[in-house]
C-alpha positions as a Markdown table, in Angstrom:
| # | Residue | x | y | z |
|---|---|---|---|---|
| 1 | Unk | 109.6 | 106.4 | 119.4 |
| 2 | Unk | 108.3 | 108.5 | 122.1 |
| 3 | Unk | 106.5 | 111.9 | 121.7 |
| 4 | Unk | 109.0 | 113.6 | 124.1 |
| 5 | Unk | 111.7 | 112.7 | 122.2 |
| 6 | Unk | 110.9 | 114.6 | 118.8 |
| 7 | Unk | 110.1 | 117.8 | 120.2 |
| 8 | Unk | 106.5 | 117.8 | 118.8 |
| 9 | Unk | 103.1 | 118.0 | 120.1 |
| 10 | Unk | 100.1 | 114.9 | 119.1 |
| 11 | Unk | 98.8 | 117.7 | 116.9 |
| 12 | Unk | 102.0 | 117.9 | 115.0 |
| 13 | Unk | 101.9 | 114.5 | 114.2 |
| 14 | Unk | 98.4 | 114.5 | 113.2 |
| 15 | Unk | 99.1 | 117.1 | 110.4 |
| 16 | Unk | 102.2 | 115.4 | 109.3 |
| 17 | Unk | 99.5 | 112.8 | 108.6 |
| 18 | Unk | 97.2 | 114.7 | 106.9 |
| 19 | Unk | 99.6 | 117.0 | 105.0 |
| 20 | Unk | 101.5 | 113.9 | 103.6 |
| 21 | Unk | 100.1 | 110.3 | 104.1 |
| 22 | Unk | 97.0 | 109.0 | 101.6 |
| 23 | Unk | 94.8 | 107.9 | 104.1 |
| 24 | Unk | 92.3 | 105.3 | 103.5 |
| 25 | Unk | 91.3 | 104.6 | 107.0 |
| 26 | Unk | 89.1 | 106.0 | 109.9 |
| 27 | Unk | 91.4 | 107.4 | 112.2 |
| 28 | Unk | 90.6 | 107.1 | 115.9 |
| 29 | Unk | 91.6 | 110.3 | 117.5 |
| 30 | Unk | 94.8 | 109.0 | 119.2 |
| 31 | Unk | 98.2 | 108.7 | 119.0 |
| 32 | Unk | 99.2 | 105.2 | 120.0 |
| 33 | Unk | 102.5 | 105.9 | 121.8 |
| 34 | Unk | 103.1 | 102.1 | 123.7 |
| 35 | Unk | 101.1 | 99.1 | 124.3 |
| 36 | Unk | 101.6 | 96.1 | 126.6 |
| 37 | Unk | 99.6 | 92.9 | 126.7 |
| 38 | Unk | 95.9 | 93.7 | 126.7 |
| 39 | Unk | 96.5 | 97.4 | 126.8 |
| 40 | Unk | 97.5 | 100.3 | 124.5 |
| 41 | Unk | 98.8 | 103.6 | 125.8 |
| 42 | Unk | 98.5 | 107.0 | 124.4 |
| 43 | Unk | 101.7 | 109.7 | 124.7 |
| 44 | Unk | 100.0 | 110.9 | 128.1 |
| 45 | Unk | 100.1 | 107.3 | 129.7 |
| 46 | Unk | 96.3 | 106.4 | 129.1 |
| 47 | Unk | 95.4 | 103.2 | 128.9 |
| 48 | Unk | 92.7 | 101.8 | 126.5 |
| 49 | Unk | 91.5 | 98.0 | 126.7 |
| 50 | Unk | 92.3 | 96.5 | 123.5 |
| 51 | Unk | 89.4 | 94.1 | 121.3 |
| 52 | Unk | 91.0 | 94.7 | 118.4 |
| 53 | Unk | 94.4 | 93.3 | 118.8 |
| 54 | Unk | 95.6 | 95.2 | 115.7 |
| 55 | Unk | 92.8 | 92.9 | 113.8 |
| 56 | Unk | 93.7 | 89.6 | 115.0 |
| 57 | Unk | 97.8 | 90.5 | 115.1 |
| 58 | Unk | 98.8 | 90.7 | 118.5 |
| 59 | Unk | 97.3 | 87.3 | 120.0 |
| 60 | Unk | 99.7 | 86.7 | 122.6 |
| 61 | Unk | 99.3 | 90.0 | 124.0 |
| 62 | Unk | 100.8 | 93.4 | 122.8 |
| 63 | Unk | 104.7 | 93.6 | 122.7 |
| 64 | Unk | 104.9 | 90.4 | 124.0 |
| 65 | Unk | 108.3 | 89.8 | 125.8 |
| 66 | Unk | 109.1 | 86.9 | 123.8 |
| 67 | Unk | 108.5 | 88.2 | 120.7 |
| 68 | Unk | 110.3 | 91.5 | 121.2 |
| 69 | Unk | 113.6 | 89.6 | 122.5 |
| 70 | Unk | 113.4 | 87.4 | 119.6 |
| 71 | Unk | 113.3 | 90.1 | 117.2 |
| 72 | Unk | 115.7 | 92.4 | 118.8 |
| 73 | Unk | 118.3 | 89.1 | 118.6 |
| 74 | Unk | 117.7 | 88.8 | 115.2 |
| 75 | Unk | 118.4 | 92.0 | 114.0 |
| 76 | Unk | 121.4 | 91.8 | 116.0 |
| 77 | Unk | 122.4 | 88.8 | 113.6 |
| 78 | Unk | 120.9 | 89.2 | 110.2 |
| 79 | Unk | 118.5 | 91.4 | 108.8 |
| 80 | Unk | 117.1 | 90.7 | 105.5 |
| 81 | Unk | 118.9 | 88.5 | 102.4 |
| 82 | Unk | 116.1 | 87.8 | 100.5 |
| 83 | Unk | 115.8 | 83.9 | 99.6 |
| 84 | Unk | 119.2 | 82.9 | 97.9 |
| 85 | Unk | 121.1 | 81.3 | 101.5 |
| 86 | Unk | 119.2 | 79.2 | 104.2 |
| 87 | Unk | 118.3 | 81.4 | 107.3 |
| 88 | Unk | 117.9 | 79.5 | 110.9 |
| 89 | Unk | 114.7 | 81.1 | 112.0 |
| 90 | Unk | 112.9 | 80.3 | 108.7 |
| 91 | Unk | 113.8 | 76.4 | 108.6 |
| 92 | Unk | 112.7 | 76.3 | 112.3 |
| 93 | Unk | 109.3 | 77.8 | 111.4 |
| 94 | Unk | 108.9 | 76.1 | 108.1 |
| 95 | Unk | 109.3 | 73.0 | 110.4 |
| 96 | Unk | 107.1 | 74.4 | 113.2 |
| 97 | Unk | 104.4 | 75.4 | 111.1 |
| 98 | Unk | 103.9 | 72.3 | 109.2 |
| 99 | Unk | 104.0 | 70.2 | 111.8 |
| 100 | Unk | 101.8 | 71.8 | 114.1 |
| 101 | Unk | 99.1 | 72.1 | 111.5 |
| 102 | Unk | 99.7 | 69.1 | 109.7 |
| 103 | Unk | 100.9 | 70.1 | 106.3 |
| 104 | Unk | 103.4 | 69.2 | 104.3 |
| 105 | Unk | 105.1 | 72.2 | 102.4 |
| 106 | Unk | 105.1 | 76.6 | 103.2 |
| 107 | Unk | 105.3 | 78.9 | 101.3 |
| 108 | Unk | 106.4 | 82.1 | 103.1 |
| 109 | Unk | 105.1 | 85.7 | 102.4 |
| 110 | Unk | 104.5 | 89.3 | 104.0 |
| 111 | Unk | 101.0 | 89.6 | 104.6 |
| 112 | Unk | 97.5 | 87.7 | 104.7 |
| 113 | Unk | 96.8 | 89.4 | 100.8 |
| 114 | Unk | 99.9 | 88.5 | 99.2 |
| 115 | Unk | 99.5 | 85.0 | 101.0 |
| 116 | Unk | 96.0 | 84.5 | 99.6 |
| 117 | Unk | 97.3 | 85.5 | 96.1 |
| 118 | Unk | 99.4 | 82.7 | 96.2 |
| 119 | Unk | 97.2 | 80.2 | 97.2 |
| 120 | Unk | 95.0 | 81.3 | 93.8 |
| 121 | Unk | 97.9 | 81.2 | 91.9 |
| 122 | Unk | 98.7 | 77.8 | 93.1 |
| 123 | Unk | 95.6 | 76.3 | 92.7 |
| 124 | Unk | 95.2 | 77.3 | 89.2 |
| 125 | Unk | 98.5 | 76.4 | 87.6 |
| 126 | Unk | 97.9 | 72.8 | 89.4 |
| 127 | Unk | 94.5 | 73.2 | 87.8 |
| 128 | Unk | 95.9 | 73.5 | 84.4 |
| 129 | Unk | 99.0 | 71.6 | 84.5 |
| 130 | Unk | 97.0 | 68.9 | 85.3 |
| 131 | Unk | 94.0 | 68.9 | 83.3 |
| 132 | Unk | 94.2 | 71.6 | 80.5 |
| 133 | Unk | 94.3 | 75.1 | 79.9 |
| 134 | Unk | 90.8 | 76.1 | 81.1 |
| 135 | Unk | 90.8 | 74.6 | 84.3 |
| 136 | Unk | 91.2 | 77.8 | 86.5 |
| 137 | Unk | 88.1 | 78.6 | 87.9 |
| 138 | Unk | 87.6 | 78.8 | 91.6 |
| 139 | Unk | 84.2 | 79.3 | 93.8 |
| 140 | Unk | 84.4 | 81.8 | 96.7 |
| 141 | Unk | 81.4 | 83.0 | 98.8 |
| 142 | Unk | 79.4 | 85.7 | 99.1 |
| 143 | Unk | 80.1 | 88.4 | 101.7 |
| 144 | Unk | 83.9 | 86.5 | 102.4 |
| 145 | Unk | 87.0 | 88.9 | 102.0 |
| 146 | Unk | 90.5 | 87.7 | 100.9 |
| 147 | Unk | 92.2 | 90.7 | 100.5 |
| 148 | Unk | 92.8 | 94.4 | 98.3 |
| 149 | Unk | 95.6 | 92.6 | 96.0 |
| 150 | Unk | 93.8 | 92.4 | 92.6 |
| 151 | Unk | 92.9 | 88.4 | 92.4 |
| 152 | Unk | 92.2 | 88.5 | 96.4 |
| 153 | Unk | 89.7 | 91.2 | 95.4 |
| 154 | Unk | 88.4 | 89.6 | 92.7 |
| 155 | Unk | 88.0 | 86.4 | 95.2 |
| 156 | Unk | 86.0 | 88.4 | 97.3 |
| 157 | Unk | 82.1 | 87.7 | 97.0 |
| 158 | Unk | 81.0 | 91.3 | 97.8 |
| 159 | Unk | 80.7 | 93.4 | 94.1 |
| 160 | Unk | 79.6 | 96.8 | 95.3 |
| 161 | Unk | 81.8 | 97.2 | 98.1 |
| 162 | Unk | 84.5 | 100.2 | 98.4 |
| 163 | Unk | 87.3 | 97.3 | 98.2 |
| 164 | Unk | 86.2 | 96.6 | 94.4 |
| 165 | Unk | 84.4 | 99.4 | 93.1 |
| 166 | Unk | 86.3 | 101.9 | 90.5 |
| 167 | Unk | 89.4 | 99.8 | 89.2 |
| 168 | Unk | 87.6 | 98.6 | 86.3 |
| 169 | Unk | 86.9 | 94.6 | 85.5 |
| 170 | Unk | 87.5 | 92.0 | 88.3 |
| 171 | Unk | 90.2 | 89.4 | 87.1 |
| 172 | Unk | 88.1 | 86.7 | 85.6 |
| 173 | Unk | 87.9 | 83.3 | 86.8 |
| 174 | Unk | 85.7 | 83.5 | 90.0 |
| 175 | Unk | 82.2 | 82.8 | 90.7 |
| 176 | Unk | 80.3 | 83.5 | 93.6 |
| 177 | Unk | 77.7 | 80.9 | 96.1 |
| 178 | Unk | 75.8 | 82.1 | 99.7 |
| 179 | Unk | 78.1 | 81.0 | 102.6 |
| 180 | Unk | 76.7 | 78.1 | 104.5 |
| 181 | Unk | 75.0 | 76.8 | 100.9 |
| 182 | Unk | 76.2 | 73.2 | 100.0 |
| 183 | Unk | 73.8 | 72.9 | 97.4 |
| 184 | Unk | 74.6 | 76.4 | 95.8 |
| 185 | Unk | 78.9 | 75.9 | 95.7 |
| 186 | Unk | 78.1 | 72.3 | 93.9 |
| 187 | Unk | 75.9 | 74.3 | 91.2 |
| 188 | Unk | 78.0 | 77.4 | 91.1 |
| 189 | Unk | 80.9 | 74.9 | 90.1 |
| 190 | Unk | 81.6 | 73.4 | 86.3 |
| 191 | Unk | 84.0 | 71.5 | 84.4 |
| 192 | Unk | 86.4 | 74.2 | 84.2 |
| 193 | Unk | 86.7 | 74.5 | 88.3 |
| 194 | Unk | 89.6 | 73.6 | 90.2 |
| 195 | Unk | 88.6 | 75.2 | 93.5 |
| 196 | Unk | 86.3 | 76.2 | 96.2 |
| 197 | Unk | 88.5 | 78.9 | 98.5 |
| 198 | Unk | 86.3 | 80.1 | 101.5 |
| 199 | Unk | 86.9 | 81.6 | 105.2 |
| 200 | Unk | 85.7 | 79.2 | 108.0 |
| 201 | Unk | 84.5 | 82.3 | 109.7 |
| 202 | Unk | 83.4 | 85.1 | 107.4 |
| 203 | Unk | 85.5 | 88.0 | 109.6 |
| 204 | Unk | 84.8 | 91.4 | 107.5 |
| 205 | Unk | 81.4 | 90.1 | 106.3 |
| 206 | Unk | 79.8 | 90.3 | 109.9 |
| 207 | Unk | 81.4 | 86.9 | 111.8 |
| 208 | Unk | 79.3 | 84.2 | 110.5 |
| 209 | Unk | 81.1 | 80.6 | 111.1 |
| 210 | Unk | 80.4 | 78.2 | 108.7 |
| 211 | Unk | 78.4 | 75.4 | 109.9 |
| 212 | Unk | 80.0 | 71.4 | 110.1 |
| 213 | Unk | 77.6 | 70.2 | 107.7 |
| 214 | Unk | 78.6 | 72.6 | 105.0 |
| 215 | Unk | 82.6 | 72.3 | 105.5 |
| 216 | Unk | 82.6 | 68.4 | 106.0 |
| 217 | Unk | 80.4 | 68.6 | 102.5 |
| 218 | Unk | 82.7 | 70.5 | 100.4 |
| 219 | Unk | 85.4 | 68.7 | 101.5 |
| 220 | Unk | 83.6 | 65.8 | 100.4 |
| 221 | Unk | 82.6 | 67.3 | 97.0 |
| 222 | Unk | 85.9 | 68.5 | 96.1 |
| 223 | Unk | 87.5 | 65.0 | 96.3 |
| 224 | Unk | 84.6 | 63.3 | 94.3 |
| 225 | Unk | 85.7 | 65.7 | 91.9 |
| 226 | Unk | 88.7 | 66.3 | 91.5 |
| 227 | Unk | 89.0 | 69.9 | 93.3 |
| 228 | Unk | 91.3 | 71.8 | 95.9 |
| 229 | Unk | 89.9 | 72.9 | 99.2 |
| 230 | Unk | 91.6 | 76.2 | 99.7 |
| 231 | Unk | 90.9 | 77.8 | 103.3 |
| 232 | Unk | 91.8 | 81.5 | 104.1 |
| 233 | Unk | 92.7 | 81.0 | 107.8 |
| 234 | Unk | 94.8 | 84.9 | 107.5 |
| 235 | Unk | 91.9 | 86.2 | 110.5 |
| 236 | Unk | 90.9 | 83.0 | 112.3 |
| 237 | Unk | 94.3 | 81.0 | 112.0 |
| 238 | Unk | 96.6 | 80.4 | 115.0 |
| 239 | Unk | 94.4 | 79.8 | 118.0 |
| 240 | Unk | 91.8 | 82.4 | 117.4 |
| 241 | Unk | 89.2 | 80.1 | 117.2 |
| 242 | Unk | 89.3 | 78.1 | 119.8 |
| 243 | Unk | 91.9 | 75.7 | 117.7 |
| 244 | Unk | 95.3 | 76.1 | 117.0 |
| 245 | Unk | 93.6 | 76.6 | 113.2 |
| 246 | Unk | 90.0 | 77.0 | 112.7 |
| 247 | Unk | 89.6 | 74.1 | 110.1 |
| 248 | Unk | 90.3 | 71.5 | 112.9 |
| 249 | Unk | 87.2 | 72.5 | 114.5 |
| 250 | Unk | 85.2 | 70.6 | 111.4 |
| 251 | Unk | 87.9 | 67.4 | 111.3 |
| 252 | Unk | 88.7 | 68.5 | 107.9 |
| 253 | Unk | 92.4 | 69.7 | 106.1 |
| 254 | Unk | 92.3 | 71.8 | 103.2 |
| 255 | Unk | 94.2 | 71.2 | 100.4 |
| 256 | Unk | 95.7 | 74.5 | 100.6 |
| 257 | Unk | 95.6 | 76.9 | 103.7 |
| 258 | Unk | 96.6 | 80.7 | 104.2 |
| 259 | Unk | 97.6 | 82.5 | 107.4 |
| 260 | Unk | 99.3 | 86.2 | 108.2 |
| 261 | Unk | 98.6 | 88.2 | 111.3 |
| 262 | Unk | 98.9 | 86.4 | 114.1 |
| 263 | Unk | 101.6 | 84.3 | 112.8 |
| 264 | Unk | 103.7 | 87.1 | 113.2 |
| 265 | Unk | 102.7 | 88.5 | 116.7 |
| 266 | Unk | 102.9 | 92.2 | 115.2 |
| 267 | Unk | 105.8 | 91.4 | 112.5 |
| 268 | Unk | 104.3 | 91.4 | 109.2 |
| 269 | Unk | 104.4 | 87.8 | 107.8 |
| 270 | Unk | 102.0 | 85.4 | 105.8 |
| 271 | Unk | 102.2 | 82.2 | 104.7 |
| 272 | Unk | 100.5 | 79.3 | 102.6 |
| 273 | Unk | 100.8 | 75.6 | 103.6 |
| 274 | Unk | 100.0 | 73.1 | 100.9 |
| 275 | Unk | 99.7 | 69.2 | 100.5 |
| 276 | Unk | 103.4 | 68.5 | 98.7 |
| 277 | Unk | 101.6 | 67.4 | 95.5 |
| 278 | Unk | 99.8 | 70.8 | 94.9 |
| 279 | Unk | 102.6 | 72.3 | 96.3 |
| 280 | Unk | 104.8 | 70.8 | 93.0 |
| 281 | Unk | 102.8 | 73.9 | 91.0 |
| 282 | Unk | 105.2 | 76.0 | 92.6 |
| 283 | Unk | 108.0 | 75.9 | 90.5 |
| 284 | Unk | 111.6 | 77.5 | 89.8 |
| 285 | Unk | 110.7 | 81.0 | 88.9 |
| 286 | Unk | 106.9 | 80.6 | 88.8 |
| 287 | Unk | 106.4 | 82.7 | 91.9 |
| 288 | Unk | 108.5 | 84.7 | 94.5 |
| 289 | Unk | 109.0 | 87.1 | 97.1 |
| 290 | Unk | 111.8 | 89.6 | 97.9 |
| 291 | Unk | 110.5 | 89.5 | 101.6 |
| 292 | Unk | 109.1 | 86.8 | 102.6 |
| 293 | Unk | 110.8 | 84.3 | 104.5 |
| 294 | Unk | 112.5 | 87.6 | 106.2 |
| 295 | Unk | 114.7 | 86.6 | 108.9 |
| 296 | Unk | 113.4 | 89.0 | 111.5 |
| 297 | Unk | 110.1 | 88.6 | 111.3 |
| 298 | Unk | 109.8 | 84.5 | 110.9 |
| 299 | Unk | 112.1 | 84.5 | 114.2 |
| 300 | Unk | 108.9 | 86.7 | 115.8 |
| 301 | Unk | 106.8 | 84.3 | 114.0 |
| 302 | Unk | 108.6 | 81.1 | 116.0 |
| 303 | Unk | 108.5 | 83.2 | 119.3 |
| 304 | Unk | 104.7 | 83.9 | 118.8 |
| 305 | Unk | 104.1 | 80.7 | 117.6 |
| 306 | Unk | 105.3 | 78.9 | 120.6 |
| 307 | Unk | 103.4 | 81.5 | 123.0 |
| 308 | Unk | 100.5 | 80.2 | 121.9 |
| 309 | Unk | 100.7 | 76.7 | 121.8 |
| 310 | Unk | 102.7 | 76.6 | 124.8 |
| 311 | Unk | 100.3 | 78.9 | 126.8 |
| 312 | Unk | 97.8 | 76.8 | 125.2 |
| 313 | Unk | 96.0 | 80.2 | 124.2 |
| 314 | Unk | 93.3 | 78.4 | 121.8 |
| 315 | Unk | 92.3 | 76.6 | 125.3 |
| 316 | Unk | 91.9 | 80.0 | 126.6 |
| 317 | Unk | 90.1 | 81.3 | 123.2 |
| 318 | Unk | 87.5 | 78.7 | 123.6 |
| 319 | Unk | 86.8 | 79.6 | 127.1 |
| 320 | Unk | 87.1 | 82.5 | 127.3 |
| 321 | Unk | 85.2 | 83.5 | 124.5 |
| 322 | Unk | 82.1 | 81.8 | 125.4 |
| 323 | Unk | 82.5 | 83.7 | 128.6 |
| 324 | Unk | 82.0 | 87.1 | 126.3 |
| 325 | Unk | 79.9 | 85.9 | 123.6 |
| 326 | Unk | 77.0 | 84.9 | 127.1 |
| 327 | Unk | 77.6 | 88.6 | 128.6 |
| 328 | Unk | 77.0 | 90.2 | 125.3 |
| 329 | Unk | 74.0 | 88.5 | 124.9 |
| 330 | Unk | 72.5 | 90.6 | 127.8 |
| 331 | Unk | 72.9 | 93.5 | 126.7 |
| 332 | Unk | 70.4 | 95.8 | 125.6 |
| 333 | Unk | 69.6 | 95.8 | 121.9 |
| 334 | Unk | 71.5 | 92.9 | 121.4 |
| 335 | Unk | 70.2 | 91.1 | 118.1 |
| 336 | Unk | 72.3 | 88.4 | 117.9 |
| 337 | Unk | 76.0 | 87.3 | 119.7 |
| 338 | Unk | 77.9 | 85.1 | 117.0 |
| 339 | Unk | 81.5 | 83.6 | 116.5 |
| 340 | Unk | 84.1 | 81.2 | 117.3 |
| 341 | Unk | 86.7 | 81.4 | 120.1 |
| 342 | Unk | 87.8 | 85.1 | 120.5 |
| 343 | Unk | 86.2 | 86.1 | 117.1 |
| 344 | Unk | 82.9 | 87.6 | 118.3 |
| 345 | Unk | 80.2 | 89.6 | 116.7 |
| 346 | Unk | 77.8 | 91.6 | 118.6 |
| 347 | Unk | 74.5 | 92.5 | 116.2 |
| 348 | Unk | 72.4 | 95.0 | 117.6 |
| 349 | Unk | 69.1 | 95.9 | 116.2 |
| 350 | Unk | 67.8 | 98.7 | 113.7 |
| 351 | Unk | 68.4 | 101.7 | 116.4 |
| 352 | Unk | 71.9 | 101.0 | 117.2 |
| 353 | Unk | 74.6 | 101.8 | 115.3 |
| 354 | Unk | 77.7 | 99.6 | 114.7 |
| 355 | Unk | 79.9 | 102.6 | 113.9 |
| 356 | Unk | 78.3 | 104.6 | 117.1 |
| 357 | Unk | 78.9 | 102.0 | 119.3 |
| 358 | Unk | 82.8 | 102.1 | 118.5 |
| 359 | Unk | 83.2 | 105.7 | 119.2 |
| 360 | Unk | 81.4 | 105.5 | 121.8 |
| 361 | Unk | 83.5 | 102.6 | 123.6 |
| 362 | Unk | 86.8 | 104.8 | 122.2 |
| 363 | Unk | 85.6 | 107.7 | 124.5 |
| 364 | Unk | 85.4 | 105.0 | 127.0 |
| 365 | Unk | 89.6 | 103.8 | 126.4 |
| 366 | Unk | 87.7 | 100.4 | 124.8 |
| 367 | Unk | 89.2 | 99.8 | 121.4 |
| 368 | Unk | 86.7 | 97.7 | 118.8 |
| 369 | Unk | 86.4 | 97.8 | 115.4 |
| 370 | Unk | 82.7 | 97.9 | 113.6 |
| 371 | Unk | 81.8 | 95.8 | 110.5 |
| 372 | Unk | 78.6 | 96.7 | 108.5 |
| 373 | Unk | 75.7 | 98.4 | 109.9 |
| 374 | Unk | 75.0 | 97.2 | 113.4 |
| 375 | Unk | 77.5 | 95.1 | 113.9 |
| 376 | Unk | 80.8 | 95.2 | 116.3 |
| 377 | Unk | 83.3 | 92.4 | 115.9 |
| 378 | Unk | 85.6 | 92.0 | 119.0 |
| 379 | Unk | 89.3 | 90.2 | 118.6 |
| 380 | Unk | 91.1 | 91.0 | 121.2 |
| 381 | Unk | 94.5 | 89.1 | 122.5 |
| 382 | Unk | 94.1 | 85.5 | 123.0 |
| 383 | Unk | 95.6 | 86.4 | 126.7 |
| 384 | Unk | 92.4 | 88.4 | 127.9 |
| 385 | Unk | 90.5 | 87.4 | 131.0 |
| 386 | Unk | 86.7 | 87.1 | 132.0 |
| 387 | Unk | 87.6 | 90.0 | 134.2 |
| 388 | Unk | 88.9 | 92.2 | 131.0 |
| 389 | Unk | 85.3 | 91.0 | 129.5 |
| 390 | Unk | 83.4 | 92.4 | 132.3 |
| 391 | Unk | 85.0 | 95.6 | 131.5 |
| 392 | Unk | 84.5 | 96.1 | 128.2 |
| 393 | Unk | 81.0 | 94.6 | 128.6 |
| 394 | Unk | 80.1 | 97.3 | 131.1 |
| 395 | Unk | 81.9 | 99.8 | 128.7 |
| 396 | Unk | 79.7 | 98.7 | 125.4 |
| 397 | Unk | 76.3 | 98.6 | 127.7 |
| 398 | Unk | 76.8 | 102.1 | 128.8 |
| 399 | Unk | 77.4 | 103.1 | 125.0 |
| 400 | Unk | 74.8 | 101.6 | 123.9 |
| 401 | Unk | 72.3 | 103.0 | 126.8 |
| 402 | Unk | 73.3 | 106.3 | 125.6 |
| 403 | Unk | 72.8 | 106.2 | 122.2 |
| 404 | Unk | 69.4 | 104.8 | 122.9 |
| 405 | Unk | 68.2 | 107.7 | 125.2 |
């Protein structure tokens, strides 16, 4: 839709949005009218660089032509039918996924959340189908996020935080270890575990990847005893990293893996891949969808999907990502530069603030998001160029001089 075309003014929209919608969310003050590649657009035409990519969403660029076509063909032919016939575009990306990534079976979903539920509820009925009825327990990791669905929330390491606090008791089942601990996830385990589910780069909990040592190792201890590796890949999956999936940067495969937002390239979709004998806990009626699997968006997904491998975008991840994570580093304040591909983290030191630093680079048409104190993370589209990170590096430094005046 197009401001001109409803016969009201950005302010109009704004108080429908207030007057109506529950709002949960910072707004930025601006109405995102169009965006292309790299670039969103408000109703007036102005562009703002985009780091954010609608969090990790849009990784071969915004509106990508591929993706669009591909969606407008599909609703052209089928809609929705929920999962009762077979659909063409979600055999070819059940078939595209699971090669690519090297797993055997999907499990198709609507977003990173729901996706993550799944895996949880997966890993424990193959817990206790195969060893008893108290089997169920999983590991996560302190400061990781998995989601706002109740057992993704209650897999999330961080009690206190606005995600968890006031809907009463966490679903039981889940204990918590320091990221990047070996030795702590071995003692935070018992008999009654099944699972260690982590992120390979903590996203919301301020961009820490985890080290080799520590994935290799719990890969290791899970198959000495008897557990699943479950990886939440819904932020760093599908050439984010550097790698079409961030696990293959440790030469590692997780028993169970989830994915959403850039699978979709702006269509809401998530999956889970599993190995086909933890898959088998998925049976006739034990779980479902009504929209997953959805026609439209899995024919975005195989458009997107095939942008980025055949752009080879994780190539351009890895490179170009170094490229930023160097030029932030020499900025003033800068604490510490962390990440992997085009996940980045900029920490800046007591005097700067993380949440300053975004509206600051918003008045500046640079779009970032900020996580925790003095932290900015930066995701934009996979498609950005060292030029496009000279930009918003001289955008961020002339924030950040001002707020330190």
């Amino acid at each position: 839709m197009k401001l001109k075309d409803t016969g009201l003014t950005a302010a109009d929209i704004k108080a429908k949005v207030k007057k109506y919608m529950i709002e949960t969310y910072e707004r930025f003050d601006f109405l995102a009218e169009t965006a292309k590649d790299q670039y969103m657009y408000d109703e007036n035409g102005t562009p703002y660089l985009d780091f954010y990519a609608g969090i990790a969403v849009n990784s071969a660029g915004n509106c990508n032509e591929k993706v669009v076509k591909a969606v407008q063909d599909q609703c052209a032919d089928i809609m929705q039918t929920f999962n009762y016939p077979y659909t063409i575009p979600q055999a070819l990306l059940a078939e595209k996924v699971c090669t690519t990534i090297g797993m055997d079976k999907i499990f198709f979903q609507s977003t990173g959340t729901e996706a993550n539920e799944a895996m949880i509820k997966m890993a424990r009925k193959y817990g206790i189908e195969h060893y008893g009825p108290n089997k169920y327990h999983i590991v996560t990791a302190k400061m990781g996020f998995h989601g706002r669905t109740f057992g993704a929330m209650s897999a999330t390491g961080q009690p206190g935080n606005a995600c968890q606090v006031g809907f009463g008791p966490m679903t039981y089942g889940f204990s918590y270890a320091p990221y990047n601990d070996l030795e702590a996830f071995k003692d935070a385990c018992t008999e009654n575990t099944i699972a260690i589910m982590l992120e390979p780069v903590q996203g919301e909990g301020g961009v820490h990847p985890a080290t080799k040592e520590f994935m290799v190792g719990l890969r290791k201890f899970c198959d000495e005893n008897g557990m699943l590796l479950l990886i939440d890949e819904v932020q760093t999956g599908w050439c984010r990293t550097g790698k079409v999936m961030s696990f293959m940067h440790y030469g590692i495969k997780p028993d169970i893996v989830s994915m959403a937002k850039a699978l979709g390239g702006g269509m809401p979709i998530g999956a889970i891949c599993a190995r086909e004998e933890v898959a088998k806990a998925f049976t006739m009626g034990s779980h479902g969808t009504t929209f997953g699997g959805h026609p439209v968006c899995c024919a975005a997904a195989l458009a997107e999907v095939n942008e980025l491998l055949d752009r080879d975008l994780a190539g351009n991840a890895a490179k170009v990502g170094e490229y930023l994570k160097k030029k932030l580093a020499e900025l003033p304040h800068v604490k510490e530069v962390r990440g992997q591909g085009l996940l980045v983290g900029c920490e800046f030191d007591d005097t700067i603030s993380g949440v300053d630093v975004k509206h600051g680079c918003f008045d500046r048409h640079l779009l970032i998001t900020a996580i925790g104190k003095h932290i900015i993370r930066l995701i934009p589209p996979l498609i950005i160029t060292e030029a496009d990170c000279d930009k918003a590096v001289a955008i961020i430094k002339e924030t950040v001089e001002s707020l330190s005046k």
